[in-house]
C-alpha positions in Angstrom: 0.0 0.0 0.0 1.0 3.1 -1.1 1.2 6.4 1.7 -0.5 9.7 1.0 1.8 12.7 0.8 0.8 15.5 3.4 -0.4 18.6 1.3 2.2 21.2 0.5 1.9 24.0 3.1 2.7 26.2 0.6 0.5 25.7 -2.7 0.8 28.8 -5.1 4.3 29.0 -7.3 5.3 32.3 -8.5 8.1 32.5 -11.3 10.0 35.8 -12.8 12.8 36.2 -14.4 16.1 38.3 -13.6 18.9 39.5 -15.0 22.8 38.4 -14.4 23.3 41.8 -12.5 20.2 41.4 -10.8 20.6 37.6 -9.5 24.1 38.8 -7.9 22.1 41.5 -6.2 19.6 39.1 -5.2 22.6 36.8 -3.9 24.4 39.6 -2.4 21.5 41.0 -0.4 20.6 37.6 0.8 24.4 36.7 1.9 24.9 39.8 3.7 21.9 38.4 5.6 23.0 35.2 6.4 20.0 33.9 4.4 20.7 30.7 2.3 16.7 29.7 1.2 16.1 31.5 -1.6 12.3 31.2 -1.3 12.2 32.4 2.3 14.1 34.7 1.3 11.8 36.5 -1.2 8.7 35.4 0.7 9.9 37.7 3.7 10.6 40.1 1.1 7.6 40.4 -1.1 5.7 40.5 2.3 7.1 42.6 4.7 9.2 44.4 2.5 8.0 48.0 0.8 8.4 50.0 -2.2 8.2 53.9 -2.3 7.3 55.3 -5.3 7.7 59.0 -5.1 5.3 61.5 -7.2 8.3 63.7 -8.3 6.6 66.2 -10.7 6.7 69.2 -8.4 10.2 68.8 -7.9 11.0 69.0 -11.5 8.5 71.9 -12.0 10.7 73.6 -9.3 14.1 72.5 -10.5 12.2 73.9 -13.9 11.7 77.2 -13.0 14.9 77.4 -10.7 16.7 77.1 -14.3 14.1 80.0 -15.7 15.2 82.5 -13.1 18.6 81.6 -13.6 18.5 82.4 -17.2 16.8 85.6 -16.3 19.2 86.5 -14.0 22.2 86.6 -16.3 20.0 88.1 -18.9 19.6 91.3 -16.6 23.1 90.7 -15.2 24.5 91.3 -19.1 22.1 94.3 -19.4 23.7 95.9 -16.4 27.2 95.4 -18.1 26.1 96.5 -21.4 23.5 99.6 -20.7 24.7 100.3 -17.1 20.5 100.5 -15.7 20.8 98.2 -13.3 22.5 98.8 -10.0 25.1 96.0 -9.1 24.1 95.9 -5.5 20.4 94.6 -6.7 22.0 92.2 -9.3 24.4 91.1 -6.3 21.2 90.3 -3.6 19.4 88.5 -6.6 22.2 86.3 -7.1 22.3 85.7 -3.3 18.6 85.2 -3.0 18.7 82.8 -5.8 22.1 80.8 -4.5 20.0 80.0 -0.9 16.9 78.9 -3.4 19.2 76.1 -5.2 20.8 75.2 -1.7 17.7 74.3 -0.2 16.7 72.7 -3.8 20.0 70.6 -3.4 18.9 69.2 -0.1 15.4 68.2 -1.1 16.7 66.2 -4.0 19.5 65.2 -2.1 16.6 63.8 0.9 14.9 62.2 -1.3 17.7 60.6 -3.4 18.7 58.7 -0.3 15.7 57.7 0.4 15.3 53.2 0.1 
């Protein structure tokens, strides 16, 4: 007589594919882990891990019209060389002003470039 083999715990299969570069990262990640079972491996992953996915468009608006004002600013700042009818002094707090505005751009994009 022939036993009955218990039911798989586990009945679904998932497949994907990956690339070369992408199965070393797999292998890495699980490694550095001390993780040798590949499924448990992506089970824990694909369940309790996350994935952000950032709505970006105002930042690129702002990083869009950061690059407006900075054409506009040289455009007035070679008018002032040229014709002489704009004071230096204003040119010379617009380029400040402006400076601080891409510093604090910078550390936005910089935030959310490290963000994973």
């Amino acid at each position: 007589m022939t036993e009955k083999k218990p039911a798989r715990k586990r009945g679904v299969q998932f497949h994907f594919m990956a690339s070369d570069d992408e199965a070393r990262m797999i292998h890495d990640r699980m490694r550095n882990l001390g993780v040798s079972n590949m499924g448990a491996y992506l089970r824990k992953t694909a369940i309790d891990g996350y994935v952000v996915q950032l709505d970006l468009s105002d930042i690129k608006e702002f990083v869009s019209l950061l690059r407006r004002c900075s054409n506009n600013i040289n455009q007035v700042a070679k008018y002032a060389n040229t014709a002489g009818g704009v004071m230096a002094s204003d040119i010379m707090l617009l380029k400040g002003q402006y400076s601080k505005l891409w510093e604090a751009a910078n550390e936005i994009l910089d935030s959310l470039a490290n963000i994973k």
